[in-house]
C-alpha positions in Angstrom: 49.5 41.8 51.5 47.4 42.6 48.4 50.0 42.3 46.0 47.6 40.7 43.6 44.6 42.2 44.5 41.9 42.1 41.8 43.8 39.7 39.9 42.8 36.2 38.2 44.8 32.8 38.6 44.4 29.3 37.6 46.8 27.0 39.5 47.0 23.6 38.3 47.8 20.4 40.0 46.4 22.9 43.1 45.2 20.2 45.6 48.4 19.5 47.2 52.1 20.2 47.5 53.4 23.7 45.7 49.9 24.2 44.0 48.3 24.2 47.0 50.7 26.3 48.7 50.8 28.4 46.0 46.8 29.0 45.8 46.8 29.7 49.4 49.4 32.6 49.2 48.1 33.9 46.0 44.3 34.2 48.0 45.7 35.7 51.0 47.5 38.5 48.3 44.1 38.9 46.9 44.2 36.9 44.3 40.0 35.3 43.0 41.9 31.4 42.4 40.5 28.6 40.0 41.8 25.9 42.1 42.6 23.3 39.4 43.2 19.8 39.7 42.3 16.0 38.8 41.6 15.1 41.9 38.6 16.4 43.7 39.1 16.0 47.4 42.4 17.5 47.3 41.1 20.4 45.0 38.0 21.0 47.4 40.7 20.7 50.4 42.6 23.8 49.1 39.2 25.5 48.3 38.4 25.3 51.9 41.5 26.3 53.1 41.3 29.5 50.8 37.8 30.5 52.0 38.6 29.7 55.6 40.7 32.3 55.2 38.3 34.4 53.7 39.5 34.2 50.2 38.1 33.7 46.9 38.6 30.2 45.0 36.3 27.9 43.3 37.5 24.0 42.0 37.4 22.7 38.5 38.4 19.3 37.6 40.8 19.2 34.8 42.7 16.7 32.7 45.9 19.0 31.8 46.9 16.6 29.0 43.7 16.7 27.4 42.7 20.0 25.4 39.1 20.1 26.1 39.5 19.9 29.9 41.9 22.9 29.6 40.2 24.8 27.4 37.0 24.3 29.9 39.1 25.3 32.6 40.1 28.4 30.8 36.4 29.3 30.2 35.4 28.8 33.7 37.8 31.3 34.7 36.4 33.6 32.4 32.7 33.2 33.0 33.0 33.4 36.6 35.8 36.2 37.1 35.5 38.1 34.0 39.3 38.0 32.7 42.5 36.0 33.4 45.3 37.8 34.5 47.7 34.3 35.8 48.4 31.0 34.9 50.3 28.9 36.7 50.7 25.3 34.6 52.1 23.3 37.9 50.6 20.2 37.4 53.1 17.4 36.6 53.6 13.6 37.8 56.9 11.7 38.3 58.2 8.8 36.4 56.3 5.6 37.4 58.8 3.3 37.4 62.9 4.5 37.8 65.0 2.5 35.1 67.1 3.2 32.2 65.6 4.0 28.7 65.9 0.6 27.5 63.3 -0.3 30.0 60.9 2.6 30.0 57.7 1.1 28.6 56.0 3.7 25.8 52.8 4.1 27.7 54.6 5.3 30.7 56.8 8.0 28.7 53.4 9.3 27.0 52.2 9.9 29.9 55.0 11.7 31.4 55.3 13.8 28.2 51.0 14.5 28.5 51.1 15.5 31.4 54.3 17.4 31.9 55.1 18.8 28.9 51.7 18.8 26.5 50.1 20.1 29.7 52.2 23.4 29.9 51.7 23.6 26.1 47.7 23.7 26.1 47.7 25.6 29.4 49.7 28.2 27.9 47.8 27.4 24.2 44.2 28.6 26.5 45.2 30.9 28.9 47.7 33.6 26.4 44.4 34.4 24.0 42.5 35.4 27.3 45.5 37.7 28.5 46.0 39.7 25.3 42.5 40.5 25.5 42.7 42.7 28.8 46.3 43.7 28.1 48.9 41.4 29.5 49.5 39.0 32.2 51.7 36.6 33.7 52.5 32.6 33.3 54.5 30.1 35.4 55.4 26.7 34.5 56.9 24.3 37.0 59.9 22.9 35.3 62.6 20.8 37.8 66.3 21.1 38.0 66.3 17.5 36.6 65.4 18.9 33.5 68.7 21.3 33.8 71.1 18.6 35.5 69.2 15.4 34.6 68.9 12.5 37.3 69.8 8.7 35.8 67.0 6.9 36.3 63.8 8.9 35.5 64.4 9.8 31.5 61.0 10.9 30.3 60.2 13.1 33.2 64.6 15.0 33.1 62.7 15.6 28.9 60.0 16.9 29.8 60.7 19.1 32.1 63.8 20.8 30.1 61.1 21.1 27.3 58.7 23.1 29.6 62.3 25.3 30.3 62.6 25.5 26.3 59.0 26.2 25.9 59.1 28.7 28.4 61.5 30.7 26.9 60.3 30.1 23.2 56.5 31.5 24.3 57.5 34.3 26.2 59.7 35.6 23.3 56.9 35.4 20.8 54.7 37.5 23.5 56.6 39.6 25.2 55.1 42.9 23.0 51.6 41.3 24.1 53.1 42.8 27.6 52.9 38.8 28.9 55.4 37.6 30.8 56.4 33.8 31.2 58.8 32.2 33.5 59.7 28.9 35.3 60.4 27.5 38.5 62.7 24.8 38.9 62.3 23.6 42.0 65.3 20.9 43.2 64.2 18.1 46.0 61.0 19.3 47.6 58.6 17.7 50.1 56.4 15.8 47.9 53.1 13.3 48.1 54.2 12.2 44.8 57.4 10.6 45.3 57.5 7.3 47.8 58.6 7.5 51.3 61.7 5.7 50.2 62.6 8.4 47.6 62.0 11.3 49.6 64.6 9.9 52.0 67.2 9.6 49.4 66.8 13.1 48.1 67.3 14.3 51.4 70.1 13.0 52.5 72.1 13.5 49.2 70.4 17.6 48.8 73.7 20.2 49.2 71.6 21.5 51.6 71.1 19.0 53.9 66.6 19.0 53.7 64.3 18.9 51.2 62.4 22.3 50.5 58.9 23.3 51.7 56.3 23.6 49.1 56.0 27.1 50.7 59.2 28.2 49.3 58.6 27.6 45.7 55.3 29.4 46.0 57.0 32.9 47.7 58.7 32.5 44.6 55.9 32.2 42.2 54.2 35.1 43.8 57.5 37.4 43.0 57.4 35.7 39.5 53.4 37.0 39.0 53.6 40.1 40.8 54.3 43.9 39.4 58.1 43.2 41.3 59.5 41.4 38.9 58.1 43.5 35.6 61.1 43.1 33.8 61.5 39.0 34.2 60.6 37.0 31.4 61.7 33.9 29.5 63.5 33.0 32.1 63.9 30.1 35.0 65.0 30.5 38.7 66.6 27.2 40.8 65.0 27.1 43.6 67.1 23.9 45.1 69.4 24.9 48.0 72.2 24.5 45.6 71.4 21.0 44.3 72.0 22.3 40.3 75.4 23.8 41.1 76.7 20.6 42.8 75.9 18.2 39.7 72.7 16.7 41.6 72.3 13.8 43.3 72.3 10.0 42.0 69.0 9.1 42.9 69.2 5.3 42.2 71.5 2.2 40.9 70.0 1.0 37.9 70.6 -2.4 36.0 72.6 -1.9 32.8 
């Protein structure tokens, strides 16, 4: 307990799934959390949750592809808290439709890119300036072992997430002598509200470990990332995916040629 006591966090995409774990943990550990997400119910839910517990959190609605809803974000943290010490850019949506690249229509891969990849960019872009200010601090992005073993099917979101990997390491090098460190998660099939019914099914039965994981298990794993145990880590990733990278992935669909 208390392993982030007195410390700052935004969470993004923070009214379900790992954000929501995530925002939980972080607020039993001590954590004041800027639950952050598009959607407001979900973002209030996790609020609630948080101060049922009797921890701090307030919501702010944010747009994570656009830069004036992050940089608002960013403020609000700020104003309320006084400082921002994490930032965990988590937010991210899945391909709409699963066919090959031929068929992926532009708006859809935009939005995959905004969201996924542009997203990590201006949360980092916001949040770093903030940090150096009071020192140092610590990032997360949520990449996805599809962006290290790639899945056929779902192109634009296997490129953005090995661009939040690349990006990762690329910011953390420039910063590291700013004493901020930044990491990713890449979580393999996890119990989602994002992907159908139908999907979820399929990634279970062809995980190497037999289930899908909890969102609970990515988030122990972001609170080593942001906590003073793992002061050494930066620009690097962890697998969190029962083995699913080392055994080449799954084939998550047929697709027509």
């Amino acid at each position: 307990m208390n392993r982030l006591q007195d410390k700052v966090a935004i969470i993004t995409g923070a009214g379900s799934g790992i954000g929501r774990a995530t925002a939980v943990l972080f607020a039993r550990e001590g954590a004041k959390v800027v639950v952050a997400d598009l959607d407001p119910e979900g973002g209030q839910e996790t609020v609630r949750l948080i101060k049922e517990s009797n921890g701090e959190a307030f919501f702010a609605q944010a747009d994570v592809s656009k830069a004036s809803d992050v940089k608002k974000m960013v403020g609000l943290a700020v104003s309320t808290y006084g400082k921002l010490d994490i930032m965990f850019n988590n937010a991210g949506i899945p391909d709409p439709d699963s066919v090959p690249i031929t068929h992926i229509k532009e708006e859809n891969w935009d939005k995959v890119i905004a969201v996924n990849l542009k997203g990590v960019f201006l949360g980092m872009k916001y949040a770093i300036p903030e940090m150096v200010k009071i020192g140092g601090g610590a990032i997360i992005n949520t990449a996805s072992c599809a962006g290290i073993q790639p899945v056929r099917g779902v192109s634009s979101y296997n490129a953005s997430k090995a661009g939040v990997i690349n990006l990762t390491k690329s910011a953390a090098l420039e910063y590291v002598r700013k004493n901020i460190r930044i990491n990713c998660i890449s979580p393999g099939p996890c119990e989602s509200n994002l992907n159908p019914p139908s999907v979820s099914e399929a990634l279970e039965k062809q995980s190497t470990s037999g289930r899908l994981a909890k969102a609970e298990e990515i988030a122990w794993v972001a609170l080593f990332l942001v906590s003073d145990e793992s002061s050494h880590i930066t620009a690097t990733g962890i697998s969190v995916d029962g083995g699913w990278t080392a055994s080449g992935g799954p084939v998550l669909t047929e697709i027509p040629s």
